[in-house]
KETI-805332 format. One record per residue (C-alpha): x, y, z; residue in three letters. Coordinates in steps of 0.02 Angstrom, whole numbers, plus 50000, padded with zeros to 5 digits. Layout:
<nodes>
XYZALA
...
</nodes>
This chain:
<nodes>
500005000050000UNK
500605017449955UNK
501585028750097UNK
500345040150177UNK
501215055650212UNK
500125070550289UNK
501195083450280UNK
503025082650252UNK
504125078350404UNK
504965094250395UNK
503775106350357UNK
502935097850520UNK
504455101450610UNK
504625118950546UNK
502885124550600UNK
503095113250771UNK
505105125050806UNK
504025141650779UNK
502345134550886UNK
503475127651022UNK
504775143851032UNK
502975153151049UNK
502115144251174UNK
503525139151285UNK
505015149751279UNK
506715144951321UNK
506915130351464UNK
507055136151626UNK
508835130151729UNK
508795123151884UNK
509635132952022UNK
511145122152110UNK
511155118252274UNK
512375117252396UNK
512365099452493UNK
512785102052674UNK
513875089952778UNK
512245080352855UNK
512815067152717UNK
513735057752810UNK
515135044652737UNK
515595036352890UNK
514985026553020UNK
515885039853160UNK
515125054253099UNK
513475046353170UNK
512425053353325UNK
512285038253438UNK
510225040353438UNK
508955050153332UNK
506855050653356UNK
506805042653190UNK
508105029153096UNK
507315026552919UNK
508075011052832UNK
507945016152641UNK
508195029452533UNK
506965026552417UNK
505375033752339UNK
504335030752517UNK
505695034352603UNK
506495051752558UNK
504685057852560UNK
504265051852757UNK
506225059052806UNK
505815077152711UNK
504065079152812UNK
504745073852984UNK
506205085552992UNK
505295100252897UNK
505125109053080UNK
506925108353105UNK
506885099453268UNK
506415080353231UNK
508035072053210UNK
507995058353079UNK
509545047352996UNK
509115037352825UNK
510305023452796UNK
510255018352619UNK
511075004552539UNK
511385013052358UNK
512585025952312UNK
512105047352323UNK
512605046652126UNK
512255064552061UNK
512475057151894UNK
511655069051744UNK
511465050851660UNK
509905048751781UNK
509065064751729UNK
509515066251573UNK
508055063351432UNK
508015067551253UNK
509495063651114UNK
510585051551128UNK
512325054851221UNK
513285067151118UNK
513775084651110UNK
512035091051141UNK
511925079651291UNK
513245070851342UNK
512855058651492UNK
513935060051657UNK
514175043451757UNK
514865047051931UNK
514415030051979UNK
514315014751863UNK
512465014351789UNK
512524996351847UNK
512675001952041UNK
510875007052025UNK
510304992552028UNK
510404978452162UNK
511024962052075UNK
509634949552115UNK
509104934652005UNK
507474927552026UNK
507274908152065UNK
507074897651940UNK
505134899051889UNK
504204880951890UNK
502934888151775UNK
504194897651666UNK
505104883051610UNK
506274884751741UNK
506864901951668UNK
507734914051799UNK
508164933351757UNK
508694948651849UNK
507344955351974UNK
507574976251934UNK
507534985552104UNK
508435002952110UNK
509865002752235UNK
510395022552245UNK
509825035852347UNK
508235041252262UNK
507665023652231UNK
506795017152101UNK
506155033352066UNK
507875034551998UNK
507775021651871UNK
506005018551828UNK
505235022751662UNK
504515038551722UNK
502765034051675UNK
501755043751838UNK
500045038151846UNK
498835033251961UNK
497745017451980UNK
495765015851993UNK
494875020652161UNK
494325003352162UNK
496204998152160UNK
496575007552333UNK
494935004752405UNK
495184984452350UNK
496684985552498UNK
495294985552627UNK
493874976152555UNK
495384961252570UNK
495354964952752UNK
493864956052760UNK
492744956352941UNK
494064971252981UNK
493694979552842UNK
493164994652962UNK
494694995253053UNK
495474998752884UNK
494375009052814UNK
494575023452939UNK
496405025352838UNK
496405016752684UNK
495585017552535UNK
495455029852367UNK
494645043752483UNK
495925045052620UNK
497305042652502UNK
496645055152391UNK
497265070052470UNK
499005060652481UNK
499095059752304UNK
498595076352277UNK
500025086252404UNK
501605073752322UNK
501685081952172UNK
501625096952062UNK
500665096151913UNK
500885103751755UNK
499275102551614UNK
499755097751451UNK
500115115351338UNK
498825123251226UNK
499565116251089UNK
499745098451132UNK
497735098851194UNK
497245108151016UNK
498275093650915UNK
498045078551007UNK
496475081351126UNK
497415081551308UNK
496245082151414UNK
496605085251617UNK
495545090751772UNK
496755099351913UNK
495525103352020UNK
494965084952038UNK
496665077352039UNK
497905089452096UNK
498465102752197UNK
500085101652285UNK
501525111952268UNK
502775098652321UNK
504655098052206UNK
504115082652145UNK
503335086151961UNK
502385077651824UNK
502005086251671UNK
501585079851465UNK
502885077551327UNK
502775092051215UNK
502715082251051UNK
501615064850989UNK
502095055750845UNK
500705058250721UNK
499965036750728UNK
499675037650888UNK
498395049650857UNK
497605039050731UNK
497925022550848UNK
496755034050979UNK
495485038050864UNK
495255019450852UNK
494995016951010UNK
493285025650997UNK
492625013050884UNK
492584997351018UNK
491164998951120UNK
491284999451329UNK
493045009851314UNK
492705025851413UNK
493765041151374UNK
494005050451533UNK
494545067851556UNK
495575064251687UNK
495945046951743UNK
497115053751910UNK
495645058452011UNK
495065037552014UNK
494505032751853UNK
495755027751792UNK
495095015651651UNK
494675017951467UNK
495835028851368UNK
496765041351427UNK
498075053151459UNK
499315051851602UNK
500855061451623UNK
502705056551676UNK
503885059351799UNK
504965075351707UNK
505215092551778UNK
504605102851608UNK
505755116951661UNK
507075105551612UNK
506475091751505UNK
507395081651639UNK
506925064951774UNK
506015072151921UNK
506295060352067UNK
506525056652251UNK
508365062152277UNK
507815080152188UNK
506165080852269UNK
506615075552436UNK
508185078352484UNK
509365091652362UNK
507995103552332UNK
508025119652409UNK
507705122852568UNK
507515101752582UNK
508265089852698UNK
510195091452623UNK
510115108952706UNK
509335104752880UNK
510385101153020UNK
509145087753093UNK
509235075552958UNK
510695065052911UNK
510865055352770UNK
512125039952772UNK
512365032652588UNK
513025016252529UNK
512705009552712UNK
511624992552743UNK
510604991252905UNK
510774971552941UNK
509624968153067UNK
508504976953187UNK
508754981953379UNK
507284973753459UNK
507034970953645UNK
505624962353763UNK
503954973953805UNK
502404974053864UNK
500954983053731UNK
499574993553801UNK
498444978253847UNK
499944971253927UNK
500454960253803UNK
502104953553773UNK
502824963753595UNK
504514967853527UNK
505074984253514UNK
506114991653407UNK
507465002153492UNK
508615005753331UNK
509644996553193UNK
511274986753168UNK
512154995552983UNK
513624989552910UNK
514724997352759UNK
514364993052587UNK
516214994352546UNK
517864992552604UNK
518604980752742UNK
517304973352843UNK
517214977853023UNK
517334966653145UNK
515434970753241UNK
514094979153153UNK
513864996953193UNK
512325002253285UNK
511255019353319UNK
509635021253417UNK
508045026153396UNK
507105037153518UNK
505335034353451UNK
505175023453292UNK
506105013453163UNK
505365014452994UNK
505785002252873UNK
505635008752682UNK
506884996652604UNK
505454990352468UNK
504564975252436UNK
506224964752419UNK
507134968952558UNK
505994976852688UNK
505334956852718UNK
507154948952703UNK
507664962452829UNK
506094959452969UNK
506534940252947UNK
508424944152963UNK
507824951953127UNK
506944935453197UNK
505054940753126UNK
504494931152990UNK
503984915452944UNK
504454903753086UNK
505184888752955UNK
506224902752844UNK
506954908652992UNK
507634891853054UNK
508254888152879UNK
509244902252896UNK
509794899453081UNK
508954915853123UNK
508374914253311UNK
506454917953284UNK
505914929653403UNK
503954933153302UNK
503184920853216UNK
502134932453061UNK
501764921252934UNK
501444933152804UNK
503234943452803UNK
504054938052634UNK
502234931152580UNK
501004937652455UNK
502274943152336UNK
501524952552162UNK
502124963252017UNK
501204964551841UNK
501554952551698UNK
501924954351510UNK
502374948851356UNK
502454955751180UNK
501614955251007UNK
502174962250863UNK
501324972050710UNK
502084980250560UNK
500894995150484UNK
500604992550321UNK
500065009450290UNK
501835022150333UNK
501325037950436UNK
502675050150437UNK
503495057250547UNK
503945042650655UNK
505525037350757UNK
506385031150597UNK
506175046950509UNK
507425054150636UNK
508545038850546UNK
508025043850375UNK
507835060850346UNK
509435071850377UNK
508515088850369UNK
507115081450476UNK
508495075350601UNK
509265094650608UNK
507565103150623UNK
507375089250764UNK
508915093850835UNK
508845114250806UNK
507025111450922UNK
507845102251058UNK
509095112351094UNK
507985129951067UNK
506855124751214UNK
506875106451227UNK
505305102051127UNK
505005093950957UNK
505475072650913UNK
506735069551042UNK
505515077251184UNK
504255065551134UNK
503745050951296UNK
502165040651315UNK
500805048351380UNK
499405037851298UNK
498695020051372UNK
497245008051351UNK
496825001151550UNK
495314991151505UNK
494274978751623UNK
493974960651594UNK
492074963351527UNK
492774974851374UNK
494024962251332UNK
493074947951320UNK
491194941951314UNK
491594927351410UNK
492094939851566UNK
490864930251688UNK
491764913151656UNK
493404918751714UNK
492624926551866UNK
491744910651913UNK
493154900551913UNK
494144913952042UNK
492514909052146UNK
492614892252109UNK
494454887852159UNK
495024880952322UNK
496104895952413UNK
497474882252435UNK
497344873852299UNK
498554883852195UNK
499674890152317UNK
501284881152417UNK
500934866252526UNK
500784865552682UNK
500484885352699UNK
500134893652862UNK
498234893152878UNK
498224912752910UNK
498894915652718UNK
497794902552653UNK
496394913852727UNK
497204929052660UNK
497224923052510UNK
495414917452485UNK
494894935352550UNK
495954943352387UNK
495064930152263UNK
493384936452334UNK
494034953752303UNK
495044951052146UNK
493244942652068UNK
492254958652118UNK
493634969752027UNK
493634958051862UNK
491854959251878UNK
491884977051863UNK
491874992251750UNK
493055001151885UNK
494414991851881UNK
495664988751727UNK
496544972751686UNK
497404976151526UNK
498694988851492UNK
499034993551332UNK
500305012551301UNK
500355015551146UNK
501475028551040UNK
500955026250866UNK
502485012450857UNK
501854994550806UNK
502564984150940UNK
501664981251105UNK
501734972351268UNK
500404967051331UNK
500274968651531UNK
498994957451648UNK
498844970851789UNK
497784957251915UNK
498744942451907UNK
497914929052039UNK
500034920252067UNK
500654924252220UNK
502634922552240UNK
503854924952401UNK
505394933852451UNK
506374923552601UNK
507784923952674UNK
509174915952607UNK
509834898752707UNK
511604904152669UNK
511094922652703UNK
512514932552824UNK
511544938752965UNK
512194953353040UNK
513984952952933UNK
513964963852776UNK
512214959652757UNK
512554956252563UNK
511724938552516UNK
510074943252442UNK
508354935052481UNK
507524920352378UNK
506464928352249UNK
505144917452176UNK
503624924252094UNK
502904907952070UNK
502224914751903UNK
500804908551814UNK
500394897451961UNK
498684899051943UNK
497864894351806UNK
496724909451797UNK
498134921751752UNK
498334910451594UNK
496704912151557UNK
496674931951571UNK
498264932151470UNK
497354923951313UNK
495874934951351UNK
497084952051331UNK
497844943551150UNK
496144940951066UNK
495464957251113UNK
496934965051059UNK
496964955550881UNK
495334958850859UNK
495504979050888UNK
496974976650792UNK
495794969350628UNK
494604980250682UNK
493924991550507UNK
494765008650597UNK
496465002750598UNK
496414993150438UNK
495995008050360UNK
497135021050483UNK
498615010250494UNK
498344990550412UNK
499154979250529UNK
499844963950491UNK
500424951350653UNK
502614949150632UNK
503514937950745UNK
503344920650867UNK
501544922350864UNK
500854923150707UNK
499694911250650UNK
499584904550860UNK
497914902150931UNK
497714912851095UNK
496644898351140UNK
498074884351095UNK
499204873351195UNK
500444883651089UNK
500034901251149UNK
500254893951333UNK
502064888251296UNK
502404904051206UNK
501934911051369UNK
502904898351486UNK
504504903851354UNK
504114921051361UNK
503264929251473UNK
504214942151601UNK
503424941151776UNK
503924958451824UNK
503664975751766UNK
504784981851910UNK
503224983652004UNK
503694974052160UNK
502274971152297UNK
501434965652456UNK
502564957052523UNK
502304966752713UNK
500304967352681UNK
499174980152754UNK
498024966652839UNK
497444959552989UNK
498654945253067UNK
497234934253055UNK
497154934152871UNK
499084936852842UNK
499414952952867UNK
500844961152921UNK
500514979752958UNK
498944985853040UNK
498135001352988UNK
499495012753065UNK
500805002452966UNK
501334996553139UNK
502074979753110UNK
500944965053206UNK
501734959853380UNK
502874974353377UNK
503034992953450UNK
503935006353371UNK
504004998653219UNK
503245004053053UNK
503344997252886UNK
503285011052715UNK
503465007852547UNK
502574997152401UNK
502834980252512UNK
501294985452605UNK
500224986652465UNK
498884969852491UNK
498514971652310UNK
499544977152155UNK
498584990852092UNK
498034993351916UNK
499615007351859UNK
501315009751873UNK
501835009552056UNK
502895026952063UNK
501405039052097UNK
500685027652243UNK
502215027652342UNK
502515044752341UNK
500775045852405UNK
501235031352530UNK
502575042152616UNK
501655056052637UNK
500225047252699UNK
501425037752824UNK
502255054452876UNK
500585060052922UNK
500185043253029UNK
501965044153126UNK
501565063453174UNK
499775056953226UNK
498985065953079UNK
497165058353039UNK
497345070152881UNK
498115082552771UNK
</nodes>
């Protein structure tokens, strides 16, 4: 079929240089600031107690240390295991490395990263491959793909429905409506320009999603490639597929708009290490807060006491640390805590570091010759992330400009350039900012089915033998829950970005496997603390997920067939899967060859939950059988929600700011 051109690629260009110079001006810089000495690089520079000791760096974590020491008085020390790497590399977006940007590396990219390899996955063939958790101060805000959205109100409010005959306890905390505000106050919002709504339809609603004035931004690339446009207007022609305005204020499914994580000021990575720690008049310039880099806390202080009923707890007094580097000492080093211990070290190694401590899992623990000192079933249980795997189109019909026209087209490529560095707009600004989150009952007619069987199954029947009887209960509560959300019009299953290119992954965001993260038997104890945990995701364990996964292909050929994108773009299906039969023994081994059980969005591994059904926090995100100690980050989440996990943790630490200062709300 003939090459569908619009309007040439560079008189495109031309007109987007002079609308972009016009609307937008030059980029704003960022003003340096200076770091005080509350970074600390060794372990004598340390105060021998501080109110607060937050273990990780991270996303959660750099947001609860910059609210407690905003009065200047509340003394606070985060020990992080990653490097403070100032590195442009992570900021930088936009050309490739070159003269217009090159890319400083003050660390080795591959430091941000802890080196973990999954377990070998029964139901993946036996396939194993790196589990991707940032490991630098920052976090995986750091690293991530700076995609900043939010989930569904059912996908927040689905974290107490699991709590089952507590469901009030939770409820007074939990929820889309009292993490609302949350949301709202950790970021600063920018709409998508004049331009960008006039050629492409952004849509957004501050008032109903936003609000805060936090250093943490999100904000719209400044330039689409033209398909995707055409790839939306498709969309319109399946029916059920809403179109919200704004899909940030809870309704977040149908087709939307989201934004990412990039200051536009810069056209650069906003995240934690910016937001919550450099920026001015932030933590690196208050006295009260120190900051101890490239540090591992190793175990937990915990000592004998008696709760408020009288009952016999643990209570967290402070932390053994140990250097990352260097020779290693011959005790670990250890600092106080005068009122709590938070731990924020993420959904791998906040459980390894409560079962390092003696609280876990009672058989774990002994495996690992870890004196148990609280048996909690569910630490290291209930482990989730979102699955995917990819299919491949080629467009028969050529809609230029695209990516390869920046290839191609040597003018096109200058004009591209010329924009980017006049006010970092044009090609190379261009990011996702489109997706498809659709529920179960738009993807396929036979919707009801799958949600039957969740009824139907046995809550053991697909998980580990022999499991404590608490999880077992746990887990039937979340197939009751996770049948009412594939039952529903509120809650998406499928996501589907799309940026006008013509190859896709396709990600499950419900998946019914639950994996675990446990200690290692050979694991070090209170040494250097560097053996990492088991990580098993046990993917595709239940047979349900395979069952959604050939549900997400079909609708997804079909819309592919479908008369608006023969005639916009004329697919054709490239690659392993042509000709293979979503409903075939086939497609199931292409899956068990190819699917990737992560998206990076590790979860729920320290569950917000009753003991009684699993859980390991209670609705203060005090740990169960403990005082003083709190658990933060994306571990505590009960259920994976429906997006990308960035958004929801910064709302998690300021939410859990708010709860350790006795705030009911913002």
């Amino acid at each position: 079929m003939a090459s569908l051109v619009t309007r040439s690629p560079v008189g495109l260009l031309s007109t987007a240089l002079l609308a972009s110079s016009v609307l937008t001006g030059p980029a704003l810089a960022r003003p340096g600031h200076a770091q005080s000495a509350t970074i600390l690089k060794r372990q004598a520079e340390l105060r021998e107690e501080y109110d607060y000791v937050i273990v990780g760096g991270g996303t959660a974590g750099l947001t609860i240390a910059d609210r407690l020491t905003e009065d200047g008085e509340t003394t606070v020390l985060v020990v992080e295991y990653g490097y403070l790497d100032n590195s442009n590399a992570i900021t930088a977006i936009g050309p490739p490395s070159g003269e217009t940007n090159p890319e400083v590396h003050e660390m080795p990219s591959a430091t941000r990263y802890y080196n973990i390899t999954m377990v070998p996955q029964a139901g993946l063939n036996n396939r194993t491959r790196g589990v991707a958790a940032g490991c630098v101060v920052g976090g995986s805000s750091a690293v991530n793909g700076m995609i900043f959205d939010r989930g569904s109100a059912e996908d927040y409010d689905a974290w107490v429905w699991a709590a089952g005959d507590w469901q009030d306890d939770y409820a007074q905390e939990w929820g889309w409506d009292n993490l609302l505000p949350y949301f709202k106050k950790s970021v600063t919002f920018h709409p998508p320009d004049e331009r960008m709504q006039e050629e492409y339809g952004m849509t957004s609603d501050v008032e109903a999603a936003y609000g805060g004035d936090t250093p943490i931004h999100s904000s719209y690339a400044p330039f689409q490639w033209p398909a995707q446009k055409l790839m939306w207007d498709a969309f319109k022609s399946v029916d059920g597929i809403d179109f919200p305005v704004e899909a940030a204020d809870g309704h977040a499914v149908g087709v939307f708009w989201f934004p990412n994580s990039i200051d536009p000021s810069t056209r650069t990575r906003s995240y934690a290490q910016l937001g919550h720690y450099s920026n001015e008049g932030g933590p690196s310039e208050r006295t009260n807060f120190h900051l101890l880099p490239a540090h591992r806390v190793t175990q937990l202080l915990l000592e004998p006491a008696e709760d408020d009923d009288g009952e016999e707890v643990l209570e967290a007094v402070g932390v053994k640390l140990m250097p990352r580097d260097g020779d290693l000492p011959s005790s670990a080093h250890q600092v106080r805590a005068s009122k709590e211990v938070i731990v924020s070290a993420g959904a791998i190694h906040s459980p390894q570091l409560l079962q390092r401590s003696g609280i876990g899992p009672r058989d774990v623990l002994e495996a690992a010759g870890v004196d148990v000192k609280l048996h909690l079933p569910g630490v290291g249980w209930n482990f989730q992330d979102h699955t995917t795997y990819s299919a491949s189109f080629s467009w028969g019909i050529n809609v230029e400009p695209n990516s390869g026209t920046l290839q191609r087209d040597r003018e096109y490529a200058a004009l591209a350039m010329e924009l980017w560095r006049a006010n970092k707009t044009g090609p190379h600004a261009a990011y996702p900012n489109s997706g498809a989150f659709l529920p179960l009952n738009v993807l396929t007619p036979s919707f009801s089915s799958i949600v039957s069987d969740i009824l139907a199954q046995d809550p053991a029947e697909y998980l580990p033998a022999d499991l404590d009887p608490t999880l077992v209960a746990g887990h039937a509560s979340q197939l009751s829950v996770l049948a009412r959300q594939l039952n529903s019009s509120g809650s998406a299953v499928l996501e589907l970005l799309f940026t006008g290119a013509s190859s896709f992954t396709l990600i499950n965001l419900h998946p019914l496997s639950r994996g675990t993260v446990h200690l290692a038997p050979d694991d070090d104890g209170d040494a250097r603390g560097s053996v990492e945990p088991l990580v098993d995701y046990r993917a595709l364990s239940n047979p349900v997920d395979l069952e959604v996964n050939r549900a997400l292909l079909s609708f997804f050929r079909e819309f592919l067939a479908g008369e608006a994108m023969v005639e916009s773009l004329d697919p054709s299906e490239v690659g392993a899967l042509v000709g293979v039969d979503a409903a075939s023994d086939e497609f199931v081994e292409y899956l068990r060859a190819t699917l990737t059980p992560s998206v990076a969005h590790p979860s729920g591994t320290c569950a917000l939950g009753p003991r009684e059904l699993g859980g390991v926090v209670d609705p203060q995100l005090k740990v169960h059988g403990t005082r003083r100690l709190r658990v933060a980050d994306c571990s505590i989440m009960t259920l994976v929600p429906g997006t990308h996990t960035s958004s929801t943790a910064y709302a998690l630490g300021e939410k859990a700011a708010d709860l350790i200062r006795g705030i009911s709300s913002v």
